[in-house]
C-alpha positions as a LaTeX table, in Angstrom:
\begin{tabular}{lrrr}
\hline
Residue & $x$ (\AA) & $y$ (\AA) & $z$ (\AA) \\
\hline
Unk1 & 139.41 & 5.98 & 156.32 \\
Unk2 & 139.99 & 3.35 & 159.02 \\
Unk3 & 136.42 & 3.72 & 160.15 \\
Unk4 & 135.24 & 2.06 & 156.63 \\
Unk5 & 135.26 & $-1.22$ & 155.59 \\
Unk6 & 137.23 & $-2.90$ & 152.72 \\
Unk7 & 133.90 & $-3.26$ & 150.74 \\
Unk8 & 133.18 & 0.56 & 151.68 \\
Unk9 & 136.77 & 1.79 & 150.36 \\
Unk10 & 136.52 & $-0.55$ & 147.80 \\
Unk11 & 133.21 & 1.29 & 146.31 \\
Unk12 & 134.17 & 5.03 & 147.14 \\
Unk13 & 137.18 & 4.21 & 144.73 \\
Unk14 & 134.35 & 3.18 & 141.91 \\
Unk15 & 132.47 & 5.94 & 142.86 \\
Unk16 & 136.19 & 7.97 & 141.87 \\
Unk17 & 136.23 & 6.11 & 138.99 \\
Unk18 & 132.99 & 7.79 & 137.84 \\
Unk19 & 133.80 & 10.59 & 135.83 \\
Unk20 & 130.25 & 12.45 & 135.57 \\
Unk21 & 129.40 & 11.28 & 139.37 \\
Unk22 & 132.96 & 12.49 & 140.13 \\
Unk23 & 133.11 & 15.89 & 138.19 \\
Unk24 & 129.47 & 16.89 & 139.71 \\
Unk25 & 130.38 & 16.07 & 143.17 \\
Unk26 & 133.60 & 18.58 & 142.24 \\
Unk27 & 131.62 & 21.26 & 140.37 \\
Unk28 & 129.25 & 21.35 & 143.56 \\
Unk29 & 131.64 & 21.46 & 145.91 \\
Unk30 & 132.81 & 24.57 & 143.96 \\
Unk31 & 129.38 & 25.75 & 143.65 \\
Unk32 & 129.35 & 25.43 & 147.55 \\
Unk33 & 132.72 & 26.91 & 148.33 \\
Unk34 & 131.90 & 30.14 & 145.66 \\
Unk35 & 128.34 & 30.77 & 147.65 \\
Unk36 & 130.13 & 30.91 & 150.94 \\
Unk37 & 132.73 & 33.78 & 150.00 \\
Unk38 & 129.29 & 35.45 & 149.06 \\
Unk39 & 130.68 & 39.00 & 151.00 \\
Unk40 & 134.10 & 38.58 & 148.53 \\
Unk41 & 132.45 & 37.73 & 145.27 \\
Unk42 & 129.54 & 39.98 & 145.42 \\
Unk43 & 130.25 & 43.75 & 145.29 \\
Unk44 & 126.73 & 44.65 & 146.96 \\
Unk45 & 124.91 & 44.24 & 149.80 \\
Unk46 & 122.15 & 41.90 & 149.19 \\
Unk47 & 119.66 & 43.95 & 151.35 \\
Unk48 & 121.36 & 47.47 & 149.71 \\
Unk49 & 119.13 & 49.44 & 147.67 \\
Unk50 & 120.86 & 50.28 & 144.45 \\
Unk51 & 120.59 & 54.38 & 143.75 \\
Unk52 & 118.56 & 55.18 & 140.64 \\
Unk53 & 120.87 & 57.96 & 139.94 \\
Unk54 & 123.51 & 55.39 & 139.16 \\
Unk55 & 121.05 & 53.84 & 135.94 \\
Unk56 & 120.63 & 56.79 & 134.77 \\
Unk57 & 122.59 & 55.74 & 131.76 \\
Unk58 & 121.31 & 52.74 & 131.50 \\
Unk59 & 118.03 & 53.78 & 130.57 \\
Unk60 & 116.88 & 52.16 & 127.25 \\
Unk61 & 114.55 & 54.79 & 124.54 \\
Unk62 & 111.71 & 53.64 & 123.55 \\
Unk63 & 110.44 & 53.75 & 119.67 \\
Unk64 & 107.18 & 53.74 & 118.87 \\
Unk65 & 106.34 & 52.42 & 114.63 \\
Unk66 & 103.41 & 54.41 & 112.99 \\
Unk67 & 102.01 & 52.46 & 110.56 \\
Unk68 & 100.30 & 53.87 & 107.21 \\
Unk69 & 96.84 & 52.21 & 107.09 \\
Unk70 & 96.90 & 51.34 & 103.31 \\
Unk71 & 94.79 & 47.87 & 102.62 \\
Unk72 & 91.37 & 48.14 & 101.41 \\
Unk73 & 88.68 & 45.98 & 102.46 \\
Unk74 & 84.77 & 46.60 & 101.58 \\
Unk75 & 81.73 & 45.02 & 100.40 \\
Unk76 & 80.02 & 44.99 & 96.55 \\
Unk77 & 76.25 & 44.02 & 96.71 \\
Unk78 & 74.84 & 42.23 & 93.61 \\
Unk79 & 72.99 & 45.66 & 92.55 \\
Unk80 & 76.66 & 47.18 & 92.55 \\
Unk81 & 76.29 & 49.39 & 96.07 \\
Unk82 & 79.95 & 49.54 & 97.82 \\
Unk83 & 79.18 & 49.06 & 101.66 \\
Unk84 & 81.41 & 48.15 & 104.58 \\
Unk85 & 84.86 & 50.51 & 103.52 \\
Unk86 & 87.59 & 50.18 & 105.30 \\
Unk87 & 90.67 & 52.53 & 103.88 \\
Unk88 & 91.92 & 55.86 & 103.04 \\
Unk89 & 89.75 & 58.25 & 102.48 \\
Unk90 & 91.71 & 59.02 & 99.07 \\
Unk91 & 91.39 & 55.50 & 98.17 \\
Unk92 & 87.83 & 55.06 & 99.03 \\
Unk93 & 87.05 & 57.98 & 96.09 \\
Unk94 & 88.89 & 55.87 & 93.68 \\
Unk95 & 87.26 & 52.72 & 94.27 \\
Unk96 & 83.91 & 54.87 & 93.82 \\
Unk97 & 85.20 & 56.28 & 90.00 \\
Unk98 & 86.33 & 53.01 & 88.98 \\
Unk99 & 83.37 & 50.94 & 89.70 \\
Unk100 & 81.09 & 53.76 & 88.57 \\
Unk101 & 83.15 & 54.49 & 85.10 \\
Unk102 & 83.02 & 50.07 & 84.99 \\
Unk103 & 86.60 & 50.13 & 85.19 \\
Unk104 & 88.76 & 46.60 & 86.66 \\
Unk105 & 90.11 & 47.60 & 90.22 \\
Unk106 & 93.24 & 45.87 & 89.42 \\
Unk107 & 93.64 & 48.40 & 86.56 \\
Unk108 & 92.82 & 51.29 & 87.95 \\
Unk109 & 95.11 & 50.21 & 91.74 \\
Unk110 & 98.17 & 48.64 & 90.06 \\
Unk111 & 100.31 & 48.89 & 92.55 \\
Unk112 & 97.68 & 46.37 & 94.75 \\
Unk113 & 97.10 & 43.18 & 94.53 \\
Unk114 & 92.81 & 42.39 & 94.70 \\
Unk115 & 91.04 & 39.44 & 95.66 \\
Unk116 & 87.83 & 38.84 & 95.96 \\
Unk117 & 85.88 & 36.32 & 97.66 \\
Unk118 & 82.50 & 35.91 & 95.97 \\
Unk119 & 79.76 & 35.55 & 99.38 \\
Unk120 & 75.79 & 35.12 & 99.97 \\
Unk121 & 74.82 & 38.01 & 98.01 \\
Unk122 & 77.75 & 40.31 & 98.06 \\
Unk123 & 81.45 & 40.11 & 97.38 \\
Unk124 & 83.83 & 40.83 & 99.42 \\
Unk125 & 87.10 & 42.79 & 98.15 \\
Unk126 & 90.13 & 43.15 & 99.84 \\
Unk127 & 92.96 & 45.04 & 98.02 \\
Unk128 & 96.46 & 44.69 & 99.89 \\
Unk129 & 99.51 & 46.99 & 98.57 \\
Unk130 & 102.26 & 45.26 & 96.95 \\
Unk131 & 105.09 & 47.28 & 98.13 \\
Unk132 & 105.89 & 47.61 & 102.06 \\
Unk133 & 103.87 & 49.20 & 104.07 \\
Unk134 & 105.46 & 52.78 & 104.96 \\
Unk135 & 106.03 & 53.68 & 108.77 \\
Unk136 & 107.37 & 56.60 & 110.78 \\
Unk137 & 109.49 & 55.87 & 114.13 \\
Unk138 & 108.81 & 58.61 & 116.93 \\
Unk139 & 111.76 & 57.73 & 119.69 \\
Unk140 & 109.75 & 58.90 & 123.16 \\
Unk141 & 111.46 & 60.58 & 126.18 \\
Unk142 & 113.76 & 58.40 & 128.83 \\
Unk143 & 110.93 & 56.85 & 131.06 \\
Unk144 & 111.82 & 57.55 & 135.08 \\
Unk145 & 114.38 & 54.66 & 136.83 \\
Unk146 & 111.55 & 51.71 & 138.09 \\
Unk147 & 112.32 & 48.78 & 140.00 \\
Unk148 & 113.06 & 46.09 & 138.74 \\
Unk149 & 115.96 & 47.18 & 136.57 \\
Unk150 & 117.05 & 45.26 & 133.80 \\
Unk151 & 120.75 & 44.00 & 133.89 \\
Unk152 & 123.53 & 46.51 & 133.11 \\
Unk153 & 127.07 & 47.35 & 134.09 \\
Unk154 & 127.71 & 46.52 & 137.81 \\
Unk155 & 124.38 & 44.50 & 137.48 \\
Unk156 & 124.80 & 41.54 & 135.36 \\
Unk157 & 121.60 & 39.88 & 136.89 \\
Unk158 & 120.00 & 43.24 & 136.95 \\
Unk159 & 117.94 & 44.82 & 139.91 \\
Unk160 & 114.23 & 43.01 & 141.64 \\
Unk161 & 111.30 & 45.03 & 142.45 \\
Unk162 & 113.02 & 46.54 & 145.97 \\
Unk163 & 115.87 & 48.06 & 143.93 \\
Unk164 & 118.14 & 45.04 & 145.62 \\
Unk165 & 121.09 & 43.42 & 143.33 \\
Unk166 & 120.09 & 39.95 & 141.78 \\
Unk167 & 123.10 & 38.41 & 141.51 \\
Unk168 & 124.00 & 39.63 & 145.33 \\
Unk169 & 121.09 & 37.89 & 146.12 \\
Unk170 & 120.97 & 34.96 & 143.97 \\
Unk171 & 124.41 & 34.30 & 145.58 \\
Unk172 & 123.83 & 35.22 & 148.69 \\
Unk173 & 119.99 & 32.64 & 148.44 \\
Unk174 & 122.43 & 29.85 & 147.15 \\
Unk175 & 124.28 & 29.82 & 150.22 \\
Unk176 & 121.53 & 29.74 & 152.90 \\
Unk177 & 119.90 & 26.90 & 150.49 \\
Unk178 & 123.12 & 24.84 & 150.51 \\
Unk179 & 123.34 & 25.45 & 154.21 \\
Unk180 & 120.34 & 24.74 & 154.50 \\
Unk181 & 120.20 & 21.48 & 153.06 \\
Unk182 & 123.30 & 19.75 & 154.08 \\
Unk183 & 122.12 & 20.55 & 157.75 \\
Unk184 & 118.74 & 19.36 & 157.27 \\
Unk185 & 119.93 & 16.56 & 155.31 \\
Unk186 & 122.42 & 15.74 & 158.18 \\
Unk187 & 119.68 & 15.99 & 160.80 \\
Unk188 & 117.68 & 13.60 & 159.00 \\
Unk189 & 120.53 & 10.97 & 158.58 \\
Unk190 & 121.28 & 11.59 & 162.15 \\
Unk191 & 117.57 & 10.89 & 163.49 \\
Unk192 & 117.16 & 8.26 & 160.72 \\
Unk193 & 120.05 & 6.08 & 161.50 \\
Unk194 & 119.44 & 5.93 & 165.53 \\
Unk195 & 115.96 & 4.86 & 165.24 \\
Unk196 & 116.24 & 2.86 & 162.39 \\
Unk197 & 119.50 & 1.29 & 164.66 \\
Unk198 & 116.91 & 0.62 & 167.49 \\
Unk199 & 114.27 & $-0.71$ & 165.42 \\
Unk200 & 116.32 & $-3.26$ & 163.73 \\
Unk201 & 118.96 & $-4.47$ & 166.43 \\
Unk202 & 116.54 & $-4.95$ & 168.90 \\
Unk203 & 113.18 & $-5.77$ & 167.00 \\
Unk204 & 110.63 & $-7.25$ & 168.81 \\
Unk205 & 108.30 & $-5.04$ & 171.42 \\
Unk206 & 111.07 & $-1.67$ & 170.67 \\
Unk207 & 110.47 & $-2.29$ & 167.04 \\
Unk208 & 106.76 & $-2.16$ & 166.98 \\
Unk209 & 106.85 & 0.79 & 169.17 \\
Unk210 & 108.91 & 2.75 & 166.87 \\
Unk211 & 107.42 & 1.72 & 163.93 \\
Unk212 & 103.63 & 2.81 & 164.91 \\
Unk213 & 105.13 & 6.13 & 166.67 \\
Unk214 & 106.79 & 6.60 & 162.69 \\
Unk215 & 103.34 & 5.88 & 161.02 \\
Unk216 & 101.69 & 8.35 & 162.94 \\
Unk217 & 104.32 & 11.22 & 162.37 \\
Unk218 & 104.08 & 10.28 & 158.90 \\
Unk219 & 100.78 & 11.20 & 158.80 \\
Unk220 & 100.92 & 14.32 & 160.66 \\
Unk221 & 100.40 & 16.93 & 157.58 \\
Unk222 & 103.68 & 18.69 & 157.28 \\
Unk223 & 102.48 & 21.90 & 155.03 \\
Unk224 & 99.95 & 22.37 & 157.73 \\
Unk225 & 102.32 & 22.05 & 160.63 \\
Unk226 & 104.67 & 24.97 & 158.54 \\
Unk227 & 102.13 & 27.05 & 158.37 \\
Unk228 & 101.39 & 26.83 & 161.89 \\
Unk229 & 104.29 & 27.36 & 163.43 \\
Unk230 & 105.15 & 30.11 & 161.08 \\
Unk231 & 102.58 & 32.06 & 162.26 \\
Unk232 & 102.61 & 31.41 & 165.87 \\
Unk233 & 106.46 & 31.41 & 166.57 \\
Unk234 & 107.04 & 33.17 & 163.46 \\
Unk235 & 109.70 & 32.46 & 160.36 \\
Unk236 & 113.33 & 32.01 & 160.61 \\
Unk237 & 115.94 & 29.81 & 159.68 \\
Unk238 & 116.41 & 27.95 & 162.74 \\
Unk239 & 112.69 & 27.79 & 162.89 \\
Unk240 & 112.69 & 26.25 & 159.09 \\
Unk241 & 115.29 & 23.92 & 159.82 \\
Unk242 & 114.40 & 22.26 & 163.04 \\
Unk243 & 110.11 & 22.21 & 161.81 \\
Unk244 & 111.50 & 20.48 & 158.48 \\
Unk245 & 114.15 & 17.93 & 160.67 \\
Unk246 & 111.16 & 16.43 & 162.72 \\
Unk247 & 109.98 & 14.96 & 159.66 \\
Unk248 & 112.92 & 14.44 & 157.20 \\
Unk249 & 114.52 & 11.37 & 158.87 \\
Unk250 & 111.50 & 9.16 & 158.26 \\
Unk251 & 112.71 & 7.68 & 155.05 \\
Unk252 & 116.11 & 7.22 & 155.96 \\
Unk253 & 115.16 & 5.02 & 159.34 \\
Unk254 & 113.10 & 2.89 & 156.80 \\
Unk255 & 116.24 & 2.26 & 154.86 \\
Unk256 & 118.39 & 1.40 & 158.19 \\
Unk257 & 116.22 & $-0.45$ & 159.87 \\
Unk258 & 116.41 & $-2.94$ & 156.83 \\
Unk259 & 119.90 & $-2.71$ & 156.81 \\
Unk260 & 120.74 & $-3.39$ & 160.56 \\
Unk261 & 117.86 & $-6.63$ & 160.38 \\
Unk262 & 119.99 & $-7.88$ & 157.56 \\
Unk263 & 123.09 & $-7.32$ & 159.12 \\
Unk264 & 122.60 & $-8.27$ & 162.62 \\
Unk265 & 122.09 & $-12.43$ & 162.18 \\
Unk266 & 125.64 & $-11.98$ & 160.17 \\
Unk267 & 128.56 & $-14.17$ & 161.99 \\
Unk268 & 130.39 & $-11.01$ & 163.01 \\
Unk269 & 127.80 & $-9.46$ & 165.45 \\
Unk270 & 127.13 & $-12.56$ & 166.93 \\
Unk271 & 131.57 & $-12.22$ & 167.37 \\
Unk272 & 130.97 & $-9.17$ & 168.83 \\
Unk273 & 128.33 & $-10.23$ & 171.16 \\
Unk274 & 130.09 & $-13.36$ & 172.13 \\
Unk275 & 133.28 & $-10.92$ & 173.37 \\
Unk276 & 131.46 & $-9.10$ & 175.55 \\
Unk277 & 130.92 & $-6.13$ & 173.40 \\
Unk278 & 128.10 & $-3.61$ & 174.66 \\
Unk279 & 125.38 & $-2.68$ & 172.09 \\
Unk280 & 126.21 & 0.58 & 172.06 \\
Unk281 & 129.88 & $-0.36$ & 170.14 \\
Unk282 & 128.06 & $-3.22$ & 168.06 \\
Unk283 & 126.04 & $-0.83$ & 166.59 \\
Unk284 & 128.28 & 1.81 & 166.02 \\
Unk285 & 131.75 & 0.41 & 165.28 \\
Unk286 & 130.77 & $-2.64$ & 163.67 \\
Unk287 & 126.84 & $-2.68$ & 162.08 \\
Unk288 & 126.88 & 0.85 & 161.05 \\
Unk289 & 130.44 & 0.76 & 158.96 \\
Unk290 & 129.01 & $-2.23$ & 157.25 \\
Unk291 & 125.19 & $-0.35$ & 156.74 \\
Unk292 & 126.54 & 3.20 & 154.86 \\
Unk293 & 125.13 & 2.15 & 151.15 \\
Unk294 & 121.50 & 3.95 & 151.95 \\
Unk295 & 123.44 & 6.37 & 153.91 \\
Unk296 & 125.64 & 7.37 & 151.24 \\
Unk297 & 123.54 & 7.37 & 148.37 \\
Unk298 & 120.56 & 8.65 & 149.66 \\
Unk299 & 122.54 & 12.17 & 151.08 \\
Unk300 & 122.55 & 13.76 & 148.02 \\
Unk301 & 118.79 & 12.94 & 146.74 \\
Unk302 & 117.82 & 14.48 & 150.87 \\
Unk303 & 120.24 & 17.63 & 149.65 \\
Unk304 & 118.29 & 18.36 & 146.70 \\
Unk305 & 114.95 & 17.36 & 148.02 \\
Unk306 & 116.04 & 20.25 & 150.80 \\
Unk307 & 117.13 & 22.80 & 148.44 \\
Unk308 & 113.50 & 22.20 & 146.46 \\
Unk309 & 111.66 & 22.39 & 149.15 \\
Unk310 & 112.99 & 25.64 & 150.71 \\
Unk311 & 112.64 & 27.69 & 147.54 \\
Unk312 & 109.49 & 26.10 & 147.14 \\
Unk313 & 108.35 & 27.71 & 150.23 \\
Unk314 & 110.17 & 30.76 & 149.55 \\
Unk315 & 107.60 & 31.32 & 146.57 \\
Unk316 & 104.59 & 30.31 & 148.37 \\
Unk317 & 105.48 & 32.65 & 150.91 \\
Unk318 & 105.99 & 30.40 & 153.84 \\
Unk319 & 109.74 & 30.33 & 154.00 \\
Unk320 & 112.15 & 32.42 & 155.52 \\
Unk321 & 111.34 & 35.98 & 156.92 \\
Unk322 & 110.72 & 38.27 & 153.78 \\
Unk323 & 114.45 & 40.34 & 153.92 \\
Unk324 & 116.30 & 37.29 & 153.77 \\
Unk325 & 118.16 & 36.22 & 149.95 \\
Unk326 & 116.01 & 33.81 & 148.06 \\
Unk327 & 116.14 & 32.37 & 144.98 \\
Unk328 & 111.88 & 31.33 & 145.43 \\
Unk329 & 111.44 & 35.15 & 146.62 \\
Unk330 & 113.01 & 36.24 & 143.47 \\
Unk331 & 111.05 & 33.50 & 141.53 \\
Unk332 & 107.67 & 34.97 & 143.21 \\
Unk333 & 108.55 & 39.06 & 142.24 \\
Unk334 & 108.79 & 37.39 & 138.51 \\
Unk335 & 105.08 & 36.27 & 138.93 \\
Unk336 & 104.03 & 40.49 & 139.08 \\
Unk337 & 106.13 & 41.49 & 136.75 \\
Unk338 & 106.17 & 39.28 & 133.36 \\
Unk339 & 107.87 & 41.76 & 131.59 \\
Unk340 & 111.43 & 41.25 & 133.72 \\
Unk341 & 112.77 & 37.87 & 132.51 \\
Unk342 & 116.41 & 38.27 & 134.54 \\
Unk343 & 113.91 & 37.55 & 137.51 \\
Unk344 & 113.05 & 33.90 & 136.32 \\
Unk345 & 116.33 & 32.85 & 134.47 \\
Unk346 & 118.72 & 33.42 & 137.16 \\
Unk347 & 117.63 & 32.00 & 139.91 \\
Unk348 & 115.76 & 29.15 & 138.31 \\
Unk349 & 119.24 & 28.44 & 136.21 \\
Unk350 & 120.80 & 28.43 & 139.39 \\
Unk351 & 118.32 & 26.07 & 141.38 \\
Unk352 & 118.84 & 24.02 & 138.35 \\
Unk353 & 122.21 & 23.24 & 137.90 \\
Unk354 & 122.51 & 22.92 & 141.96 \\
Unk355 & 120.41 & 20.45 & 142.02 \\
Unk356 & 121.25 & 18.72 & 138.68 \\
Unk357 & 124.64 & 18.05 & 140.05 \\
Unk358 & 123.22 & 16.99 & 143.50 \\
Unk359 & 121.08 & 13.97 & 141.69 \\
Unk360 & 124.24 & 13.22 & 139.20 \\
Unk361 & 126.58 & 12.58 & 142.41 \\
Unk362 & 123.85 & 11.01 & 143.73 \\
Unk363 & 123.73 & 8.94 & 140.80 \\
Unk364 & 127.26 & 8.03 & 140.39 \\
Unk365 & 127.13 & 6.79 & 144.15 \\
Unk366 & 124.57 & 4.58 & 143.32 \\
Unk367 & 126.28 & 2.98 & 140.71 \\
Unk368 & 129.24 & 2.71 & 142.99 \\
Unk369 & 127.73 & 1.61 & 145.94 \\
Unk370 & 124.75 & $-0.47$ & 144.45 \\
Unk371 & 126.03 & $-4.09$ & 143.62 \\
Unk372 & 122.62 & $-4.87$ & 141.36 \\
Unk373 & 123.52 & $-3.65$ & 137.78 \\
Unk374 & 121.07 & $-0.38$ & 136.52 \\
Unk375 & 120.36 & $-0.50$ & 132.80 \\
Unk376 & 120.72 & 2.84 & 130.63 \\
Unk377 & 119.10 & 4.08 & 127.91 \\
Unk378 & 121.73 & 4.76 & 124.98 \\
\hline
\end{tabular}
């Protein structure tokens, strides 16, 4: 805690003060700690094809409802011609004695209910029973095991399309995200903080330089660059993760090079310099303790904005090799097959409270670290 400053302790202790900030940044460090005793708290393999001989009682009947057709709908010219039947056959022959004998329908069919909606030259009839319309229930024979499964005993997330366990692999997804975002978000506060450090403690020629070389990465089109490299080096995680690091620590050395211009005209680096110190420890020991605001708060935001991003891919199909536990994969099977919600609330409820609880800590360290006062809706 030494390596903070009195300002910096002082707002880690608001941030502690924060209940909702506070209780995310526990629930996802929970979250975190659950996905990475995946192999303890999942009893299958996430790549293990589940035996269809094992849902065999699992299989649901289906009913199929047989409906008596029963309404009556037809047509009466104005020279008294019935065209246009739609009925029972029975019923049709009754219609035919009443109006021929001049008889009211609704006397003749009391257990209906008639309207009739006078038209352009005809009338049309429709006759609707009063009482409920019967039906007869015909339960079929137990359809074959098919992939995907819907969620039963041993499966409370149910089975995907390969026959793999969705909670094994919604588990299993969450912890290669979470990996995968607090490295990439570490890479990027890494890359962002020494060139931002470099562009504003030195300035001049060696910020220029930096700053056009960062305008023209910007520009570079990342989704292109992906796809590229996916299919010429091919898809992996390390692959992911180092293509995705080239271009995550542009925001961040925006947001330090501001900090170390505003910092370095302070009376303490000019201390430092006057003592002989070498840049090197200026800019570590003493600029960079003092610069951690943008760091801090912005960590969380880059860890959610990872997370997205890879399960994002994931669905597009530009992510990590296809074997590999994904909540996006998952997400993409539920696009073929409508029918199997478990596919689309799992992993989407999990993507969703992961990164809910990423933007409230990120939130509460705001507030904590942020000396401008944020209004709130009530």
């Amino acid at each position: 805690m030494n390596f903070f400053s009195p300002l910096t302790k002082k707002r880690l202790l608001a941030f502690r003060r924060n209940r909702r900030g506070w209780w995310s940044f526990l629930l996802l460090s929970a979250v975190f700690l659950f996905c990475l005793c995946a192999e303890l708290v999942c009893p299958c393999d996430p790549n293990a094809v589940v035996d269809p001989s094992t849902l065999e009682p699992y299989r649901k009947r289906s009913v199929v409802k047989s409906y008596d057709v029963a309404a009556l709908r037809f047509n009466i010219s104005e020279a008294g011609a019935v065209y246009d039947f739609e009925g029972p056959e029975n019923a049709k022959v009754k219609v035919f004695e009443a109006l021929k004998m001049g008889k009211a329908l609704s006397a003749v069919f009391t257990d209906y209910t008639v309207r009739s909606t006078p038209r352009d030259g005809y009338t049309r009839i429709f006759m609707e029973p009063k009482e409920p319309v019967a039906f007869s229930e015909k339960v079929l024979p137990l359809a074959p095991v098919s992939f995907p499964f819907h969620p039963c005993p041993g499966h409370p997330f149910g089975i995907d399309a390969g026959g793999r366990d969705v909670y094994s692999r919604v588990v299993h997804g969450m912890r290669i995200a979470l990996l995968f975002g607090f490295l990439l978000a570490g890479s990027g506060l890494l890359f962002g903080v020494v060139i931002g450090a470099l562009e504003g403690y030195f300035g001049g020629k060696t910020d220029i330089l930096l700053q056009r070389f960062t305008e023209i990465w910007s520009a570079l089109p990342f989704l292109y660059v992906m796809i590229f490299l996916g299919s010429t080096v091919g898809r992996s995680f390390s692959i992911l993760l180092v293509s995705y690091a080239i271009f995550n620590w542009i925001a961040v050395s925006y947001y330090m090079r501001a900090e170390f211009l505003r910092l370095r005209s302070l009376p303490f680096v000019d201390a430092a310099k006057s003592l002989g110190f070498s840049n090197t420890r200026i800019i570590f020991s003493h600029i960079l303790p003092n610069a951690l605001t943008p760091l801090i708060t912005l960590f969380p935001f880059l860890l959610m904005g990872a997370i997205g991003s890879l399960a994002a891919l994931d669905f597009l199909g530009f992510g990590l090799p296809p074997m590999t536990p994904s909540c996006g994969e998952l997400l993409n099977q539920a696009q073929q097959f409508r029918g199997a919600w478990y596919l689309v609330v799992f992993p989407a409820s999990a993507l969703f409270i992961v990164m809910l609880l990423a933007v409230l800590v990120g939130e509460g360290l705001r507030d904590a670290f942020d000396p401008r006062q944020h209004s709130r809706l009530a």
